[in-house]
C-alpha positions as CSV (number, residue, x, y, z in Angstrom):
1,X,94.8,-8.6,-28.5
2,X,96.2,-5.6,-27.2
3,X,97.2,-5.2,-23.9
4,X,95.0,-2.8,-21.7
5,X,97.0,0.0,-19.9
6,X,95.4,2.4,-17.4
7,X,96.3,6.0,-17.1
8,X,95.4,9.0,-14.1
9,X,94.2,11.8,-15.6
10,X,93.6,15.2,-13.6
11,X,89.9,15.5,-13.6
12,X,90.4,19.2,-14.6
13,X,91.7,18.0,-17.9
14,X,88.5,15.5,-18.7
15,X,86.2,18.2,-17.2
16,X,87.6,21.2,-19.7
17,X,86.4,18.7,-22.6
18,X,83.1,19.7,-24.1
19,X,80.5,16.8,-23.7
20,X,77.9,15.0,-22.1
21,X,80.5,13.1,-19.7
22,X,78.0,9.9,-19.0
23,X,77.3,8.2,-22.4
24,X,79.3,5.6,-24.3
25,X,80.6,8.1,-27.2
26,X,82.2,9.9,-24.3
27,X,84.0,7.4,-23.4
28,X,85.2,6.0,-26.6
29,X,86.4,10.0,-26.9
30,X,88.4,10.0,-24.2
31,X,90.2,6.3,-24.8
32,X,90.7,7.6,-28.5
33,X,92.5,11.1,-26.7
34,X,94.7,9.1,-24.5
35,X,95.4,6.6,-27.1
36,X,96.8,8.9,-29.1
37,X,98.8,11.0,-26.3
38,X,96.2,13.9,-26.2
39,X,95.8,13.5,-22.4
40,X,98.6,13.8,-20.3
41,X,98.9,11.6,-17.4
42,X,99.7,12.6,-13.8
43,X,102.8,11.9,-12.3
44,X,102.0,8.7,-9.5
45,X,106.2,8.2,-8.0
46,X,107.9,4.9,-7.7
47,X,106.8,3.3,-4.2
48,X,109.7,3.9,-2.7
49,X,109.5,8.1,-3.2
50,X,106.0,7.3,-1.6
51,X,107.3,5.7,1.2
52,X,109.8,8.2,2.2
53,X,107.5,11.2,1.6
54,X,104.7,9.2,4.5
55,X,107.7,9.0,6.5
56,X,108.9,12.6,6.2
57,X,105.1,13.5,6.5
58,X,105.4,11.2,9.9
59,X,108.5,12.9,11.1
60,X,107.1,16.1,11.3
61,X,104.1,15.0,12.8
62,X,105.4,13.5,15.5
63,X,106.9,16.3,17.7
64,X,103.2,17.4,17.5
65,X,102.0,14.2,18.3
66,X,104.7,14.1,21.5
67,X,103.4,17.2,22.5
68,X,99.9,16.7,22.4
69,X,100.6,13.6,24.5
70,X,102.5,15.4,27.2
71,X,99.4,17.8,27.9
72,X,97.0,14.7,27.8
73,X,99.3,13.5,30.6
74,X,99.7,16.4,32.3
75,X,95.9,17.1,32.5
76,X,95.2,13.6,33.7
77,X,97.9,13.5,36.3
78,X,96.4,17.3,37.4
79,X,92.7,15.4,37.9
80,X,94.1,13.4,39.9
């Protein structure tokens, strides 16, 4: 039996294929395209690039999110 592998393809590259994209020789198409390489795959990084890309998406966030705070407080403390 041969092992099953998955692969992420762009949806621009399955759309530019000329078909109907719902019916079961579709699909057999597109396995035979990746099977053979004809589909390129799109680049998913190793866990720990994701991980420090959220965390440099967080660091500059936060000043935003410290400042957003500080008028919160401010207009509360103002109220009262």
């Amino acid at each position: 039996m041969i092992p099953a592998t998955s692969t992420l393809a762009h949806p621009r590259d399955i759309k530019a294929i000329q078909s109907k994209k719902m019916d079961k020789k579709f699909a057999k198409w597109i396995a035979d395209l990746s099977k053979y390489g004809l589909i390129a795959g799109s680049f998913i990084p190793p866990l720990v690039i994701q991980q420090l890309h959220n965390l440099k998406r967080y660091h500059f966030k936060l000043p935003n999110f410290m400042s957003s705070e500080n008028d919160l407080f401010q207009t509360y403390n103002l109220a009262m």
